[in-house]
C-alpha positions in Angstrom: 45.4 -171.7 -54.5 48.5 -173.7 -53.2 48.6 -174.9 -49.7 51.7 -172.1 -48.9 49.1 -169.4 -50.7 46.6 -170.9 -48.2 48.8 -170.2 -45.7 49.5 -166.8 -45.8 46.0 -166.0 -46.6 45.0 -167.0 -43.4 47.9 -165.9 -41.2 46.9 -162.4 -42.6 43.3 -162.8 -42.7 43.9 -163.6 -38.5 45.6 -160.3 -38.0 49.2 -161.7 -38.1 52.3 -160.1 -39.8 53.9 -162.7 -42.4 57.8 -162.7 -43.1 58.7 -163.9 -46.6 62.3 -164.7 -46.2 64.7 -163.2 -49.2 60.8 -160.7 -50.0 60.3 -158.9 -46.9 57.5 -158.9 -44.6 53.4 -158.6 -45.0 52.3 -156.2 -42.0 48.7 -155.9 -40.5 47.6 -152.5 -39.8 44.3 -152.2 -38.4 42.5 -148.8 -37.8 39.3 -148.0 -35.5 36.2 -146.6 -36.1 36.1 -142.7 -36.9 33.8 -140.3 -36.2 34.1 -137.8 -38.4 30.3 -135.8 -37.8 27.4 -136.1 -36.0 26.3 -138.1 -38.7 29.5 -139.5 -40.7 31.5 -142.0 -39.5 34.5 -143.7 -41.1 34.2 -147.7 -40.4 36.9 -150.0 -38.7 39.1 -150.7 -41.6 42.6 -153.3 -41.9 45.1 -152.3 -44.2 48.4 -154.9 -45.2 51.6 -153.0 -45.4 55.0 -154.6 -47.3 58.2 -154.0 -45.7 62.0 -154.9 -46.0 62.5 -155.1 -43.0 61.6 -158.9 -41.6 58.7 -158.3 -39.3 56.2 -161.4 -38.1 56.8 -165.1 -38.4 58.7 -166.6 -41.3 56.4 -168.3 -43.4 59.3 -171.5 -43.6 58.5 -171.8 -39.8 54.7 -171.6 -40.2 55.4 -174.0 -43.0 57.0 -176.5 -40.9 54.7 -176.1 -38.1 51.9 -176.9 -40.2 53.0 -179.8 -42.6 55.2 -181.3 -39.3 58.4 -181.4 -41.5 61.9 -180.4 -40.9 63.2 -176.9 -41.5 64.7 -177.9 -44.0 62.1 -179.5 -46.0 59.7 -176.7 -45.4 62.4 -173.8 -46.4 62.3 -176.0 -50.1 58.7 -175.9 -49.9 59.1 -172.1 -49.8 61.9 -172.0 -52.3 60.0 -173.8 -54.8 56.3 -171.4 -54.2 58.8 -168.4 -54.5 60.4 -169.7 -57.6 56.7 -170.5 -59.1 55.4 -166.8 -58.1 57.6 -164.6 -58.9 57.8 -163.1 -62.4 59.6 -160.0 -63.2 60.4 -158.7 -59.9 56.2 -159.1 -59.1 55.2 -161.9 -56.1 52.0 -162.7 -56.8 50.1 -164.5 -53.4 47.1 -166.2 -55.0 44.0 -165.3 -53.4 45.8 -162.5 -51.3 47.4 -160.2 -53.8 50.6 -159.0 -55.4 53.7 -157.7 -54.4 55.0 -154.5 -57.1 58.0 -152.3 -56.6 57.7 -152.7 -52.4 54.1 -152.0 -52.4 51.2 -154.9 -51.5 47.8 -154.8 -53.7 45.3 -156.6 -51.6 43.3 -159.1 -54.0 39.3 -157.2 -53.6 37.9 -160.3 -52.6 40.8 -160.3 -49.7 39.8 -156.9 -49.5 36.3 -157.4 -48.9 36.8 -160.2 -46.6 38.9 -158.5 -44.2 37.3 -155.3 -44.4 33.3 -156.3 -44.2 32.3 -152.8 -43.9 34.3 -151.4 -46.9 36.0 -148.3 -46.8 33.7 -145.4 -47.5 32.4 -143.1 -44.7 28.8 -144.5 -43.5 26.0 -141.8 -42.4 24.7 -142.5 -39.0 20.8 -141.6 -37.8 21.9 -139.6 -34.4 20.9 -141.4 -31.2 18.2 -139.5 -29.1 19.1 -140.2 -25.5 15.8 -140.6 -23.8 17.1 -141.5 -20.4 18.4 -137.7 -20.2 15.7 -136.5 -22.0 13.0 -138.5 -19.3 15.2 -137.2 -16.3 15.5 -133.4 -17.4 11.5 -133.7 -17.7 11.5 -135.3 -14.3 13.3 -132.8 -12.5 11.1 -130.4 -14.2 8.2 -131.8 -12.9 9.6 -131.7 -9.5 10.2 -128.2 -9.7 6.7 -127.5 -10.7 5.4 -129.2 -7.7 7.8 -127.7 -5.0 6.5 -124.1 -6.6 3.1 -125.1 -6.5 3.4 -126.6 -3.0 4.9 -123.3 -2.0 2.2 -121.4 -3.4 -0.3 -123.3 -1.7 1.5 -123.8 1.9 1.8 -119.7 1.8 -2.1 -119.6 0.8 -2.9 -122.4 3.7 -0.6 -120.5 6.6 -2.5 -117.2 5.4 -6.1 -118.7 5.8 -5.3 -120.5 8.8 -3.6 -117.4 10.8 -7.1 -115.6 10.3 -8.3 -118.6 11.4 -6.4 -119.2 14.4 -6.6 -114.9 15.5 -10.4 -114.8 15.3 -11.5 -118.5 16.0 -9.2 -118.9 19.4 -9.8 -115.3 20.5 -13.4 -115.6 20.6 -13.1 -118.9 22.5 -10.6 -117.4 24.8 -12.0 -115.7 28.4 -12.8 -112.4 27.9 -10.2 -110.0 30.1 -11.0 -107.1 31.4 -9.9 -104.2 30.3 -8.1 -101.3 33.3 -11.3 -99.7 34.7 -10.1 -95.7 35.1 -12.5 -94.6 38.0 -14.2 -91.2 37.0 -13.0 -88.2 37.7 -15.0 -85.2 39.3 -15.9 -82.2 37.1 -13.2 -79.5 37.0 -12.3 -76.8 34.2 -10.5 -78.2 30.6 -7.1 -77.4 31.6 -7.4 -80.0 35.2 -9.5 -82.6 32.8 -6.3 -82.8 30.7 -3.9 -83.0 32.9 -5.9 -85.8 34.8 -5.9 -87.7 31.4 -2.3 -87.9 30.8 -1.4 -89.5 34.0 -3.9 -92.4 33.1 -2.8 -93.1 29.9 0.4 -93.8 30.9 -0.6 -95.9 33.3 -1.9 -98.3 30.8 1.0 -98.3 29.3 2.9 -99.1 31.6 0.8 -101.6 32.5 1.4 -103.4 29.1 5.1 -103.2 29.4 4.9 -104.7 32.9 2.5 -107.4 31.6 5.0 -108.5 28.5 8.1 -108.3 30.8 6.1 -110.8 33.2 5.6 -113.4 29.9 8.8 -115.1 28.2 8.2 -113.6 24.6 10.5 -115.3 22.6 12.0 -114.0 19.5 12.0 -116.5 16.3 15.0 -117.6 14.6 15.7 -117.3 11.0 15.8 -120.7 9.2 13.8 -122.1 12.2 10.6 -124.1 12.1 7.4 -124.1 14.7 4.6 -125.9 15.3 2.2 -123.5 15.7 -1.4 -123.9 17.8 -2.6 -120.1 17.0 -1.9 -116.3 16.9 -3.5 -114.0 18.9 -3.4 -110.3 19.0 -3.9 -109.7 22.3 -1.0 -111.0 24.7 -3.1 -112.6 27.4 -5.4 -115.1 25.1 -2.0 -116.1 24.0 -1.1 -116.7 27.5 -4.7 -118.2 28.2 -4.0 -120.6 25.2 -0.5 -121.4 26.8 -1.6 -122.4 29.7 -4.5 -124.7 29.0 -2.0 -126.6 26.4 0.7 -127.2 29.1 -1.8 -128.2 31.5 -3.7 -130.6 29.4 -0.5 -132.2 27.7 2.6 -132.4 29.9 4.5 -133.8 27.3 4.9 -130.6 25.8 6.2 -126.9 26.1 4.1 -124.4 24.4 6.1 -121.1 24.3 4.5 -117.6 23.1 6.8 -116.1 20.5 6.9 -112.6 18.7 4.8 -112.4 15.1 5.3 -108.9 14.1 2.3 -107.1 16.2 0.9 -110.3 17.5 1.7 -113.1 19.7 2.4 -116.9 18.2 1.8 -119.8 20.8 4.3 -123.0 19.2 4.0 -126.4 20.5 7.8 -126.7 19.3 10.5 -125.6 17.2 12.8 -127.2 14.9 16.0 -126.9 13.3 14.4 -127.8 10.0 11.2 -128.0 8.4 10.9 -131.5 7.4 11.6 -132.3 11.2 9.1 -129.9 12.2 5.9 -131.0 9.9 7.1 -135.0 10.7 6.6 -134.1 14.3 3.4 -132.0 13.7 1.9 -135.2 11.6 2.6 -137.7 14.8 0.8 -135.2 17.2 -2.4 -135.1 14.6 -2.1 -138.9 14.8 -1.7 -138.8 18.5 -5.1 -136.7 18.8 -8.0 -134.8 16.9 -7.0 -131.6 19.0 -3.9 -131.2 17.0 -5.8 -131.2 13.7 -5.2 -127.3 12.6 -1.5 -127.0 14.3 0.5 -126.1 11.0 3.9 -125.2 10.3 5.6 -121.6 9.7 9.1 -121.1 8.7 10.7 -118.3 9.3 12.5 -116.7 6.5 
């Protein structure tokens, strides 16, 4: 291989066009990757393109640059390579390839050296991406517990409810129920007459007693701290009472659950609020020990 064959092979083996002056020009087209399938893809791949048209740097500069001649020295350095390599209308470029009717035929050892990877398609093992995979099992997880923490939060408020209705009502005083004083004999149609009249006294009686008590309706979305619930109005008031008096801190209010009365320590705008302030009045003291939380849906 000449030193001017030398030359060109390693301007195009760089990536850079070569013009032949009084040829034409030696073009470098490189083409990316290509996926063609999941599990084809067409390698990165450098193809050398001949044109008339004078495109790159003229190999008598790159000559002179090189060698550190004159111009004119280095244009009959190129006159006499062209003169050698040129038979028959056919340039050959030793070590490169040949130049036929416009067209460039790389050399295959050129070939191979700018194209490692060849030129057929190559099948590819698909990637399993585990970090997806691990974080879709994650979430999963997740899920499972927040439904079995549900599950079991809707088991715990049930078993402490029953709790809280027949443990704290038999601690509570025991009030006395309306004492109807006894009325004299008389005939059936007096006796009944008599009875009416009392019977609405007592209930009138209740409505007076839950008019006299703030009974507060829950809100939806709401959280409360609950202490207990009672089904009769005044241990729920007796319970009330003994809690503000014994912690000033806090304002235990009586609140409607369905036919029963709910005494709450404190509500909350969200649960996670609510149960972090339930957990630093357990720390705060063994009394608090069964309050739990009920949401209201």
């Amino acid at each position: 291989m000449s030193q001017t064959d030398n030359l060109i092979f390693n301007e195009l083996a760089a990536k850079r066009d070569v013009c032949l002056p009084n040829v034409g020009s030696l073009i470098v087209r490189c083409t990316g990757a290509k996926r063609l399938s999941a599990r084809r893809l067409l390698p990165p791949h450098t193809d050398i393109l001949f044109s008339k048209e004078s495109r790159g740097t003229p190999l008598v500069d790159t000559i002179a640059t090189v060698a550190g001649v004159s111009q004119e020295r280095a244009a009959a350095i190129y006159g006499q390579w062209l003169q050698n390599n040129l038979r028959e209308g056919v340039l050959t470029i030793e070590g490169v390839g040949v130049i036929r009717e416009n067209e460039f035929a790389a050399d295959r050892q050129f070939d191979n050296l700018i194209n490692p990877m060849g030129n057929k398609e190559i099948r590819i093992q698909p990637l399993t991406n585990w970090l997806v995979i691990s974080f879709a099992v994650l979430c999963l997880l997740f899920a499972i517990g927040v439904a079995g923490y549900i599950i079991y939060s809707e088991h715990i408020f049930a078993d402490k409810m029953e709790k809280s209705s027949v443990g704290k009502i038999a601690a509570a005083p025991t009030v006395a129920e309306p004492v109807v004083a006894e009325q004299p004999t008389a005939e059936p149609a007096e006796t009944t007459q008599t009875k009416a009249p009392v019977q609405n006294a007592a209930e009138q009686t209740t409505a007076n007693e839950e008019q006299q008590t703030d009974i507060l309706p829950m809100s939806v979305g709401n959280s409360y701290a609950v202490w207990g619930v009672y089904a009769e109005l005044a241990n729920a008031e007796e319970w009330q009472s003994r809690v503000n008096r014994r912690f000033t801190d806090l304002d235990a209010r009586i609140y409607r659950y369905g036919e029963r009365y709910m005494v709450a320590l404190f509500e909350c705008n969200t649960r996670s609020e609510c149960v972090r302030k339930a957990e630093s009045l357990k720390e705060r003291s063994h009394t608090f020990d069964e309050v739990w939380v009920y949401t209201k849906q």
